[in-house]
C-alpha positions in Angstrom: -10.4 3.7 23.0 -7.8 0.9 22.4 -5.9 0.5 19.4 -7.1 -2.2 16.7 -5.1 -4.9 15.8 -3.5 -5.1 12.7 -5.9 -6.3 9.7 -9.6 -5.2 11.5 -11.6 -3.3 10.2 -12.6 -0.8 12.3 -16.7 -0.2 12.4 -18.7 2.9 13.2 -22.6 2.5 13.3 -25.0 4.0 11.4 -28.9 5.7 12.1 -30.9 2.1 13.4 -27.4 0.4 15.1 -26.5 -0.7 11.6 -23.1 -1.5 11.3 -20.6 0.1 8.7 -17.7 -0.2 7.3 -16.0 3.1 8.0 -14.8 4.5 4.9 -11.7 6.8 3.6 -13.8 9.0 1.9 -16.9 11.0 4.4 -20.7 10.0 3.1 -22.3 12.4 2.8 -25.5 11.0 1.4 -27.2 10.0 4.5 -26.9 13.3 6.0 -30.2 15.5 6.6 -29.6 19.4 5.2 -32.1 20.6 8.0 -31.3 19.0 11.2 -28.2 20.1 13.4 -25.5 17.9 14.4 -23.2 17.1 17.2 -19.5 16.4 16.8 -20.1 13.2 17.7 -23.1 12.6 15.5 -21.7 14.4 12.4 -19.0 11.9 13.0 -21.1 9.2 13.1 -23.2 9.7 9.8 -20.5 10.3 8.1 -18.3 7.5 9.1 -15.0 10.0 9.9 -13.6 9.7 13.5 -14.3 12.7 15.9 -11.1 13.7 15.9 -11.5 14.3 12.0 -14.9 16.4 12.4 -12.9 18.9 15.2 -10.3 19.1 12.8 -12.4 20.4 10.4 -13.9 22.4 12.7 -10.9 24.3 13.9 -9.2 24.8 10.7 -12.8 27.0 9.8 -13.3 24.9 6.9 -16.5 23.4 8.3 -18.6 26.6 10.0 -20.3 25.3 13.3 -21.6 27.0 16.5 -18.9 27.2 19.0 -20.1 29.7 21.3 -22.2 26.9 23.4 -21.3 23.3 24.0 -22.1 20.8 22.8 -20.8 22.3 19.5 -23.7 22.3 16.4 -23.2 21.9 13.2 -25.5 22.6 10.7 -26.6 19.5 8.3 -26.3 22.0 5.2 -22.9 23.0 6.3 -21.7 19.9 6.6 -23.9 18.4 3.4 -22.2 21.7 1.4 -18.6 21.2 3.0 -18.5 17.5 1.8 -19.8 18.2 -1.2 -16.8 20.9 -2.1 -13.9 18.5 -0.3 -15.3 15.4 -3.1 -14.8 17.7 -6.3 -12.3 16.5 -7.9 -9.3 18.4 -9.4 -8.3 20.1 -12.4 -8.3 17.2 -15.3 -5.5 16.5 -16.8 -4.6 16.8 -20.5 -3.9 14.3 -22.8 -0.2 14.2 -22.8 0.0 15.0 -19.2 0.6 12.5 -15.9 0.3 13.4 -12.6 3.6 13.9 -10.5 3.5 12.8 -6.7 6.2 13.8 -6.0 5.7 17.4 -7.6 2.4 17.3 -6.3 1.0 18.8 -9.8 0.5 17.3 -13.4 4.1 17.5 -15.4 4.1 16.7 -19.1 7.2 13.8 -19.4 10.7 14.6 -19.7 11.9 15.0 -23.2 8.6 14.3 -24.7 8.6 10.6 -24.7 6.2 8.1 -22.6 5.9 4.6 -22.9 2.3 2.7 -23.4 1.8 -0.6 -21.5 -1.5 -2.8 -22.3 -3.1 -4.3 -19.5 -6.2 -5.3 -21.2 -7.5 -5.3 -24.9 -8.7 -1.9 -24.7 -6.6 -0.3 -22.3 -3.3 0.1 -20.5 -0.9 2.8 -18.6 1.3 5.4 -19.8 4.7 5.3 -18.4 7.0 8.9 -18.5 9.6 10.7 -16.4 8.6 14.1 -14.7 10.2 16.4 -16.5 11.1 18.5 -13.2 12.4 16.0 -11.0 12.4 12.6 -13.2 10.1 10.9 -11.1 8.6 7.8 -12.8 4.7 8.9 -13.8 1.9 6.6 -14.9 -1.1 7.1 -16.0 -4.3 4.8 -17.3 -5.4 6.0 -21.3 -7.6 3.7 -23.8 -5.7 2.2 -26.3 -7.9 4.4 -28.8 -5.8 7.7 -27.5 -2.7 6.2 -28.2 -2.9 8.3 -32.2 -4.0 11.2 -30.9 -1.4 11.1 -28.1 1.6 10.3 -31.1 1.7 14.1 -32.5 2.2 15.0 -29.3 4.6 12.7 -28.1 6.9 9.9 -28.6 5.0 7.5 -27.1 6.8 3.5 -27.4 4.3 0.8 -27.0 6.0 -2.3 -25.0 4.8 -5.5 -25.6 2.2 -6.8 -23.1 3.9 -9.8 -20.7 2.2 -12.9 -21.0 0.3 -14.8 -18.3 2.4 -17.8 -16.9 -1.3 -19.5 -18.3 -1.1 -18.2 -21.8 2.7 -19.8 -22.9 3.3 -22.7 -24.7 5.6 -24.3 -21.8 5.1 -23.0 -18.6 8.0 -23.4 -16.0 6.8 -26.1 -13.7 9.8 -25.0 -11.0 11.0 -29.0 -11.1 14.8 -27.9 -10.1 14.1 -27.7 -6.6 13.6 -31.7 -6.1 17.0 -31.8 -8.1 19.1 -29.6 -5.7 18.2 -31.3 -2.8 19.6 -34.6 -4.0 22.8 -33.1 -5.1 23.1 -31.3 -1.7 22.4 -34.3 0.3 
């Protein structure tokens, strides 16, 4: 299979020769608990590559039956397998961001986090990570911010404006005034 140029989005197709976007994250809505699948058509209703479906595969995360090819997975074992990657983590507490670096959520260095609107209602929390000082952000309602205070020292920056919401815009003009002088 050649490679795709940069900036196409690559397609799979679904049951009927629809087309579909294929997707970061497996579907696994539109597979069928009592029916048996293929590599090939496990990857296909799921929209992950073939590639991904062996990986699974040989890691044992995703039982199948190897002993005979064409290899068969079960549609409950791959409906079940799908289901436990998509749970999501532990949550995270209040005063806690998560670290990527760390790989794990770090409560901020020294206690003190920044808050950043972005909207009326909400904005991000800005901290170091408290075991390797990486910068940490994390979104929290505005309505948080009190019960995030006895916790920590949280400084709440100013929003920046929109270039559309100040009095006097810069309209760039100097430009037209450099090349004349240059000239």
């Amino acid at each position: 299979m050649a490679a795709l140029p940069s900036g196409t989005l690559a397609f799979n197709f679904g049951p009927k020769g629809k087309r579909r976007k294929r997707t970061p994250r497996p579907n696994r809505r539109s597979i069928k608990i009592h029916r048996s699948y293929t590599v090939e058509a496990a990857a296909r209703v799921t929209g992950c590559a073939k590639g991904t479906i062996r990986r699974w595969i040989k890691s044992g995360a995703l039982p199948a039956i190897i002993d005979q090819k064409p290899h068969l997975i079960l549609g409950g074992d791959l409906y079940d397998y799908l289901k436990a990657r998509a749970m999501s983590g532990p949550k995270l507490q209040l005063h806690e961001c998560y670290c990527f670096r760390c790989r794990a959520p770090r409560a901020p260095a020294l206690d003190m986090a920044e808050y950043l609107p972005l909207t009326a209602t909400t904005g991000n929390l800005r901290a170091l990570c408290g075991t390797c000082t990486t910068v940490m952000h994390k979104a929290i309602p505005l309505a948080a911010i009190a019960a995030l205070a006895g916790i920590l020292e949280v400084t709440v920056r100013q929003a920046t404006k929109h270039l559309r919401d100040t009095a006097n815009p810069s309209l760039n003009d100097h430009l037209g005034k450099e090349l004349k002088t240059n000239a």
